[in-house]
N, C-alpha and C positions, 0 to 999 in steps of 0.2 A: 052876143056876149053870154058866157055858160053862167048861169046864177048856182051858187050852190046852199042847198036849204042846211042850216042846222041839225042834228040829230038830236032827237033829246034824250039819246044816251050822253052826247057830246057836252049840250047844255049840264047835266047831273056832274058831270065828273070836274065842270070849270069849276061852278059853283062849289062842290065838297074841297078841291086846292086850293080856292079863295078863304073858305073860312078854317082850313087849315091851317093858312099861314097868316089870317089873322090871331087866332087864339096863340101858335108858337107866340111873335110879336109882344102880344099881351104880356104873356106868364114872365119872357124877357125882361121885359120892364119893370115888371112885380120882383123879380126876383134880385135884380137890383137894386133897387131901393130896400128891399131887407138885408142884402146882404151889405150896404153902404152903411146902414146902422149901427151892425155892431162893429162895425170895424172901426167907427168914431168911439164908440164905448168901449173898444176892445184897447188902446191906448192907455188908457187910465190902469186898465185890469194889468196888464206889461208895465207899466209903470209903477205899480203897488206890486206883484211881484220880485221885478229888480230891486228896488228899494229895500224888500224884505233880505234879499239875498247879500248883496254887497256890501251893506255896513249900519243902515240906518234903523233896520227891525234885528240884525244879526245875519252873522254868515254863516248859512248851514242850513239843513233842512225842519230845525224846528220850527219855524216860520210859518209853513207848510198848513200844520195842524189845527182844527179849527172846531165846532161844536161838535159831538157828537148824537145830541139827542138824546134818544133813548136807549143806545147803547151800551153794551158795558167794555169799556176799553182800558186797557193799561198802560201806559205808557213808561219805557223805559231809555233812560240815555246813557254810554260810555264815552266821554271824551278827553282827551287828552291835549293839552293845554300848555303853553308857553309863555312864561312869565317873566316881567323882570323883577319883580320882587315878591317873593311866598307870603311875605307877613303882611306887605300890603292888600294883596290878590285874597286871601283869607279874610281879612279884616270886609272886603269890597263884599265879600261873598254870602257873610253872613248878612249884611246889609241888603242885599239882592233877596237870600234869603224870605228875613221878615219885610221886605215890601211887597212880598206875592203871599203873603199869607201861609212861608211856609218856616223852616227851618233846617237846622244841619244836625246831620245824624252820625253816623263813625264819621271819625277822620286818624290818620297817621300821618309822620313826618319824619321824613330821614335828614339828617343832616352834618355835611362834612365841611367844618369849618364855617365857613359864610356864604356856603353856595347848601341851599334848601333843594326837597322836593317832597310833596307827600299826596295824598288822596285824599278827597273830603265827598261826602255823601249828603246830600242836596235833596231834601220832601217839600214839594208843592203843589197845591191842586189843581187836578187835570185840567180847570181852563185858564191856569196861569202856567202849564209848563211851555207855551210859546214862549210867552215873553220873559221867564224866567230863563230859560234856556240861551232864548239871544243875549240878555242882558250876559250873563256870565260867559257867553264867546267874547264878549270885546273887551272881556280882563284881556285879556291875550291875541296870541298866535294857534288857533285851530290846528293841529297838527293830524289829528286821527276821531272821527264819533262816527260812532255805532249807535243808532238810535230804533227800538224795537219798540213798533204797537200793538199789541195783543188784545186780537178781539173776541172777548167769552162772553159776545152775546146770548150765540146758539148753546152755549153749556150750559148757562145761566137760567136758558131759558128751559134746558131740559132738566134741569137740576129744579127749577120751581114745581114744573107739572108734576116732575116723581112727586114732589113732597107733599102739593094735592092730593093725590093718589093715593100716599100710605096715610095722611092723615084723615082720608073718605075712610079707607079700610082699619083705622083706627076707629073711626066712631061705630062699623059696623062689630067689629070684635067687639067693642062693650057692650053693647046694643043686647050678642049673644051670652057674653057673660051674664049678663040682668036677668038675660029671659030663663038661661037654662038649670037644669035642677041633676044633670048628671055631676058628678062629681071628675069622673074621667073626664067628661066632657068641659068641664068647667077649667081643670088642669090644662088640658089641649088649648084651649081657646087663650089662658095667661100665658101659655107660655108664646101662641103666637101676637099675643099684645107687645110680650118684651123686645120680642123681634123686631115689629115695627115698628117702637119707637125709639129702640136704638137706631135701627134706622134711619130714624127723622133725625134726631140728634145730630148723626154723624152727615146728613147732607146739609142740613142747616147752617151746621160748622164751617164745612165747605164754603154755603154762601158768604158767610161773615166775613172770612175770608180774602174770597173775593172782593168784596165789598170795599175793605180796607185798601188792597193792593190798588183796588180801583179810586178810591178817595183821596190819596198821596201818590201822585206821580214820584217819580226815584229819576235822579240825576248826579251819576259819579262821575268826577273832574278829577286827573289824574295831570296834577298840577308841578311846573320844574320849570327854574329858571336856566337861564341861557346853558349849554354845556361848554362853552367857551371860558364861562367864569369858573368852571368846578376845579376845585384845588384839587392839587395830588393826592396819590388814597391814602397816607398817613400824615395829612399837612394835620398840622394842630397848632401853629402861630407865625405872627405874619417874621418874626426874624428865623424860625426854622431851627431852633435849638430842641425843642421838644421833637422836632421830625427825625431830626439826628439821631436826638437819645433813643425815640421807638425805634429807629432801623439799625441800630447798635444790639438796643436789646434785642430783636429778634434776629436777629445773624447770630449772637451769640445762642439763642435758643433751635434756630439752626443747626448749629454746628454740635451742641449737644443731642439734639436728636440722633444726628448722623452717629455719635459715640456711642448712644444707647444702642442703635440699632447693629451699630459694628460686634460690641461685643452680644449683643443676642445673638448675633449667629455663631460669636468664637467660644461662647462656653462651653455651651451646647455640643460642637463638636472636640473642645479640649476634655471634657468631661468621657467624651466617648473615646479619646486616643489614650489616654491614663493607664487604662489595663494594658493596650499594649507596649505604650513606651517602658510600662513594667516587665514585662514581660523580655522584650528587647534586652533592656540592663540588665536581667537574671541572664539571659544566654550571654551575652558581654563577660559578664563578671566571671561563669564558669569556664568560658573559653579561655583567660587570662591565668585563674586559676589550674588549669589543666597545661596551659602551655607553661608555664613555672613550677608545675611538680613535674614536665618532662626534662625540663635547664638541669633542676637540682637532681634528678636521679644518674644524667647522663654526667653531671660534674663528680659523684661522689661516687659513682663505675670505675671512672679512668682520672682519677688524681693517686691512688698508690701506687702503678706504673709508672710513673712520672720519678715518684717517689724514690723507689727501689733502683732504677736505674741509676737516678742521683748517686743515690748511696755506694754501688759499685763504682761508681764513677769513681767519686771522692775515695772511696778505699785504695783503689785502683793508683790515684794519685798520689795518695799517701805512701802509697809503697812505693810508689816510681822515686818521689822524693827521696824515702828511707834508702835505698837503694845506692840514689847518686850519693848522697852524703856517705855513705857507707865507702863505696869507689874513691872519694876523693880522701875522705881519712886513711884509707890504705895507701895510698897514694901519697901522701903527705910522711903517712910510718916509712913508708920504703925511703923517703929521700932523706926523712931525718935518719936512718941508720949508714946511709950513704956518708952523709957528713960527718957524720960521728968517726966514721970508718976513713 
């Protein structure tokens, strides 16, 4: 029988695979039991976000927001809001308002008839704009928010160092004023003290500033009931006699527009045709005159040819007459001498 001996190259490489895959094994195990952990505590955290989201913290993402620390942040919100009654939802909001420690700032309101809408401005402190924010989504129907965080840590924090800086070289400049005994030199040095501490002034300002924007969060609610309920655009009572009369009056203020604007264009140009329709009537009026002094000269040419012939006429016949009668009294002699005879 062939015996075959071990190598203990052979021996080295079982052994390193054995405790290879014991340590995988190991970590296996480890690594399960951490990762079964959170996933039992990871229900609760899913479950306190939903809740935030869907109705019980508010729907939306102010929920979200949570300490900041030492940071400087601003928080700003635009939403838009669906309401079923304005005076209600305003009254709720002031209420909302001072229970977060804060208040309402502008507001307007339009309103046509009995259907409201307006906008109202919302200040409360940065760690009550979560719960301010949800509370005043569930007046309503969320339609539209815009929610912007602004973070001016790093400004804030560049804006404090400058203001160390000039006020180190604030106390160096006096330092120099004390010491120095030029006069030029004394001038040069106030004038760079006014420098720097206009300077300081003006970043100071700045932080204050900031400070405030940072100490009242801003939440504007752009607030309208149903548009199903908005009356017509000149309702003004519910039996509609004043809607009448405004659309009476304005048709008639219509329609006078439309006359003002007719004759702005007719004068203007009646104005400019004047000289010629004068002008027109002078040529009219000479041509009329002209063709009437030609009637009357050509009438008073040839009416005593007319005339004169007449007149030989008439002589002409007068003697034709004289004539016959003459003929017939001869006539008449000769036959009375016949009888006689």
């Amino acid at each position: 029988m062939i015996q075959i001996r071990p190598d203990r190259r052979q021996i080295a490489l079982l052994l390193t695979a054995a405790l290879v895959v014991l340590a995988g094994c190991a970590g296996m195990g480890g690594g399960g039991d951490a990762a079964s952990a959170p996933q039992a505590g990871g229900d609760g955290g899913s479950a306190e976000l939903d809740a935030s989201f869907d109705g019980s913290g508010g729907n939306g993402v102010g929920s979200y927001y949570t300490d900041d620390g030492d940071r400087v942040v601003v928080r700003e919100s635009d939403m838009a809001l669906r309401v079923d009654n304005f005076s209600r939802a305003f009254h709720r909001l002031r209420a909302i308002a001072a229970d977060n420690d804060g208040y309402v700032g502008d507001r307007s309101q339009d309103s046509q008839g009995e259907w409201d809408r307006g906008t109202v401005t919302v200040r409360v402190p940065p760690e009550r704009f979560a719960s301010a924010r949800d509370a005043i989504a569930a007046l309503g129907h969320v339609e539209r928010e815009d929610v912007r965080v602004k973070d001016f840590t790093s400004e804030y924090d560049d804006r404090a160092e400058r203001i160390r800086q000039l006020e180190a070289e604030e106390r160096e400049l006096e330092r120099l004023l004390n010491e120095t005994d030029d006069v030029d030199e004394a001038e040069r040095v106030r004038e760079d003290l006014r420098q720097v501490r206009g300077d300081i002034r003006n970043l100071r300002s700045q932080q204050q500033s900031l400070q405030q924007r940072e100490s009242m969060s801003t939440i504007r609610v752009d607030m309208h009931e149903p548009e199903s309920e908005k009356p017509p655009r000149n309702y003004e009572s519910a039996f509609g006699f004043t809607d009448a009369f405004l659309e009476a009056f304005y048709g008639g203020l219509t329609a006078l527009k439309y006359v003002i604007v007719f004759f702005g264009y007719v004068i203007p140009i009646g104005l400019a045709l004047i000289p010629l329709g004068a002008f027109g009537v002078g040529i009219v009026a000479g041509w009329r005159r002209s063709i009437g002094f030609v009637r009357r000269l050509f009438a008073s040419s040839g009416g005593g040819r007319p005339g004169v012939s007449g007149g030989h006429g008439a002589v002409g016949e007068r003697a034709g007459a004289d004539e016959g009668r003459g003929v017939d009294e001869s006539s008449g002699g000769e036959g009375g001498d016949g009888g006689q005879d």
